[in-house]
C-alpha positions in Angstrom: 0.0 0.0 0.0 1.6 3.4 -0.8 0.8 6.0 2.3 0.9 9.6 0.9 0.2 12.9 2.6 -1.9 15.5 1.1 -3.5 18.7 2.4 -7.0 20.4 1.2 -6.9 20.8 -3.0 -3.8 19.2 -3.7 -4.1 16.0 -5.5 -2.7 12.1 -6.6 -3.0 11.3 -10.2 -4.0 6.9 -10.9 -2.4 6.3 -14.4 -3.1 8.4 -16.6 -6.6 10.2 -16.4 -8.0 9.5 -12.9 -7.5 12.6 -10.3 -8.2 12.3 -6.6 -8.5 15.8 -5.3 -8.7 16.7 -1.1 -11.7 18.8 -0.8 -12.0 19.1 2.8 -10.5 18.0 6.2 -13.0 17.7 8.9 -12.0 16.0 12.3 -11.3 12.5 11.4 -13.2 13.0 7.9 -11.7 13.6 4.7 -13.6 15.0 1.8 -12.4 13.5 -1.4 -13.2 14.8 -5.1 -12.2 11.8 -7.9 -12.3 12.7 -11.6 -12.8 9.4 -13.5 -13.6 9.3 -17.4 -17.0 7.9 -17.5 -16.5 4.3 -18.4 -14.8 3.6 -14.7 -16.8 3.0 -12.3 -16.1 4.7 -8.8 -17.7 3.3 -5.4 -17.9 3.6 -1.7 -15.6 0.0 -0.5 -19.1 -1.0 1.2 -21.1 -0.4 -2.1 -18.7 -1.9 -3.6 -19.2 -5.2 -1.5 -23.0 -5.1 -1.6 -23.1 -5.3 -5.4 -20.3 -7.7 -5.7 -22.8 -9.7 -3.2 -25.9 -9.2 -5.0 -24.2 -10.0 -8.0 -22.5 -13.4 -6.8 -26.7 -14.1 -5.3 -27.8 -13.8 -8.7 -25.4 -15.4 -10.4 -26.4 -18.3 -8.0 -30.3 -18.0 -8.3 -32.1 -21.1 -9.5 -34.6 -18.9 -10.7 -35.6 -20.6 -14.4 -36.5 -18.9 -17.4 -39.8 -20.1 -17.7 -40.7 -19.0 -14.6 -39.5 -15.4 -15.0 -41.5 -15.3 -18.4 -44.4 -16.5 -16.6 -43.7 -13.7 -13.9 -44.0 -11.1 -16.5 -46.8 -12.4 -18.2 -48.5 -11.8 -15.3 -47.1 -8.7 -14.6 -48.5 -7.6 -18.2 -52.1 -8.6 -17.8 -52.4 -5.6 -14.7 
């Protein structure tokens, strides 16, 4: 892990064309500002985890194709 110091608007560059900027310094908070082109995607760590989880649940489900057509059938009719 690489440990740097920064204080409020000074920044780290990732590669080539991802920014992290210090907004603000609050206590034991840190404001951070990330510039990111658009096709990476940028999450909280526990986001991050939830969606990796949901994903690995559906990924798992045994739900069957006849039965989701048969779900939104129904869903249709109403």
């Amino acid at each position: 892990m690489l440990v740097l110091t920064r204080k409020r608007n000074e920044s780290i560059i990732i590669g080539d064309d991802i920014k992290v900027t210090i907004v603000e310094v609050k206590g034991d908070q840190v404001k951070l500002g990330i510039t990111a082109p658009k096709d990476i995607t940028v999450h909280r760590e526990e986001i991050y985890l939830e969606i990796q989880r949901e994903n690995q649940l559906a990924a798992e489900s045994t739900f069957e194709v006849n039965e989701l057509n048969a779900f939104w059938q129904k869903k249709q009719i109403k």
